[in-house]
C-alpha positions, 0 to 999 in steps of 0.5 A: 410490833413495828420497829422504833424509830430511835430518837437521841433527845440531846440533839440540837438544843437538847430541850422539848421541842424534840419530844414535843415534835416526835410526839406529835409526829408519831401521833399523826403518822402512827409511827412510835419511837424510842427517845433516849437522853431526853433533854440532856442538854438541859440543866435539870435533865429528862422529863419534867412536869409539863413535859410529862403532861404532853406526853400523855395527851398525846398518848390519850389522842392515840391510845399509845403505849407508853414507857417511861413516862415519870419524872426524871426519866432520861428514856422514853418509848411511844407506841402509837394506835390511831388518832381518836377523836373524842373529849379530853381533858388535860392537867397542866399545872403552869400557865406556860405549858398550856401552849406547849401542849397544845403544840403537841397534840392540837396538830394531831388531834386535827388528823382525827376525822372526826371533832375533837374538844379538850378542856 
């Protein structure tokens, strides 16, 4: 197993974006990470719903391990395996959250090789 890059998710604004970032990053270049307080800076913290969503798109682009991955959770580890191309097909709950999706795993998606469609 390769080492994990570990990631504290109250840095910055403490929101997402850093974990929509190291998703898709981690999507792209193959290289997995540990997130540990994640969106402490926010008032309800850890995962919520939409964040939820990002995570396992990205991790269906890449077949990654996942850990963590409920709601609430202030801790999150993402193995990623290669890019895989294919048809995906992600439930996002809140007409907000599409673009946030997107942004995670559009970029990475793009790396596949080969096409790629989601609905």
């Amino acid at each position: 197993m390769a080492r994990l890059i570990p990631i504290d998710g109250s840095e910055g604004e403490g929101g997402g974006q850093i974990l929509r970032t190291a998703l898709c990053l981690a999507s792209v270049t193959g290289q997995g990470f540990q997130m540990t307080r994640v969106r402490a800076g926010r008032m309800r913290p850890g995962l919520r719903p939409q964040h939820l969503v990002a995570l396992r798109a990205a991790a269906m682009a890449c077949g990654a391990r996942v850990g963590g991955a409920f709601e609430g959770s202030p801790d999150i580890r993402f193995e990623p395996g290669p890019l895989v191309p294919g048809q995906f097909r992600f439930e996002i709950a809140t007409p907000g959250a599409v673009t946030l999706v997107l942004q995670t795993v559009l970029p990475a998606l793009s790396m596949a090789g080969a096409p790629a469609r989601w609905r």
